[in-house]
N, C-alpha and C positions, 0 to 999 in steps of 0.2 A: 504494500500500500504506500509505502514511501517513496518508492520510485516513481507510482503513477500522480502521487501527490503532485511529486517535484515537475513530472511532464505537464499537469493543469496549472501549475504556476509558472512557470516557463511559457508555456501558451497565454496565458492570460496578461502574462506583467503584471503577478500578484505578489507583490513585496521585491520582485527582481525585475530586470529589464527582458521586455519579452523576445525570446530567443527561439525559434521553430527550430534549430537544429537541435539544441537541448532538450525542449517538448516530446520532438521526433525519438530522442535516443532515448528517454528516461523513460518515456511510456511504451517503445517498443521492450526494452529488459521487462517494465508491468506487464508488459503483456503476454511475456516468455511463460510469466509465473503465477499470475492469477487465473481463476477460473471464472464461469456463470458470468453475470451482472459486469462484476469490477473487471475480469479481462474486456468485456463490451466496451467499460467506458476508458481504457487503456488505449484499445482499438480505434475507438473516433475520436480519442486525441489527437493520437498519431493520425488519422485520416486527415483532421483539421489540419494541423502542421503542416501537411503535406502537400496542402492544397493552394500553401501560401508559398511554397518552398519552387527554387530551382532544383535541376537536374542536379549540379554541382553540388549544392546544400544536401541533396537527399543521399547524395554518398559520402558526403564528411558525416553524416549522421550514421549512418548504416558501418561506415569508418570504426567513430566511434563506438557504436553499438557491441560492435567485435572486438574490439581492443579492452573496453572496459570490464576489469577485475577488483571485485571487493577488497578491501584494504585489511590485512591483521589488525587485531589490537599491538602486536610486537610493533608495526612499521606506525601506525598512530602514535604508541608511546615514543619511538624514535623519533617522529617528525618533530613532534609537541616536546621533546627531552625531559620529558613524564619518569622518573626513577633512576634517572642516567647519572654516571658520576661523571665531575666536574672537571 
């Protein structure tokens, strides 16, 4: 649900500046993963998106749709230097 979140905000420019490549990419991962209802409304995100998008844009999206891998808590506490010595 948080990924399809981030694509209806992404779409929208709800709280972030509206981006259809990011809508595209966040709501196609929702839509890898949800089922019923919430993958439906994953799906006409991504349709929305897509409707506003270039050729170019639909493959930096679909780019990144492939590339993107969840983060450990290890590489977050690394990023953040969350219990690291000094």
């Amino acid at each position: 649900m948080g990924q399809l979140n981030l694509g209806l905000m992404y779409r929208d420019g709800d709280g972030v500046s509206t981006d259809y490549i990011q809508a595209h990419m966040w709501s196609n991962l929702a839509a890898s993963k949800l089922t019923g209802d919430r993958r439906k409304r994953a799906i006409d995100c991504r349709v929305y998106a897509r409707v506003n998008m270039t050729t170019e844009e639909v493959n930096e999206a679909q780019r990144l749709t492939t590339e993107w891998k969840p983060k450990t808590w290890e590489v977050i506490r690394q990023e953040l230097k969350i219990g690291l010595p000094e």
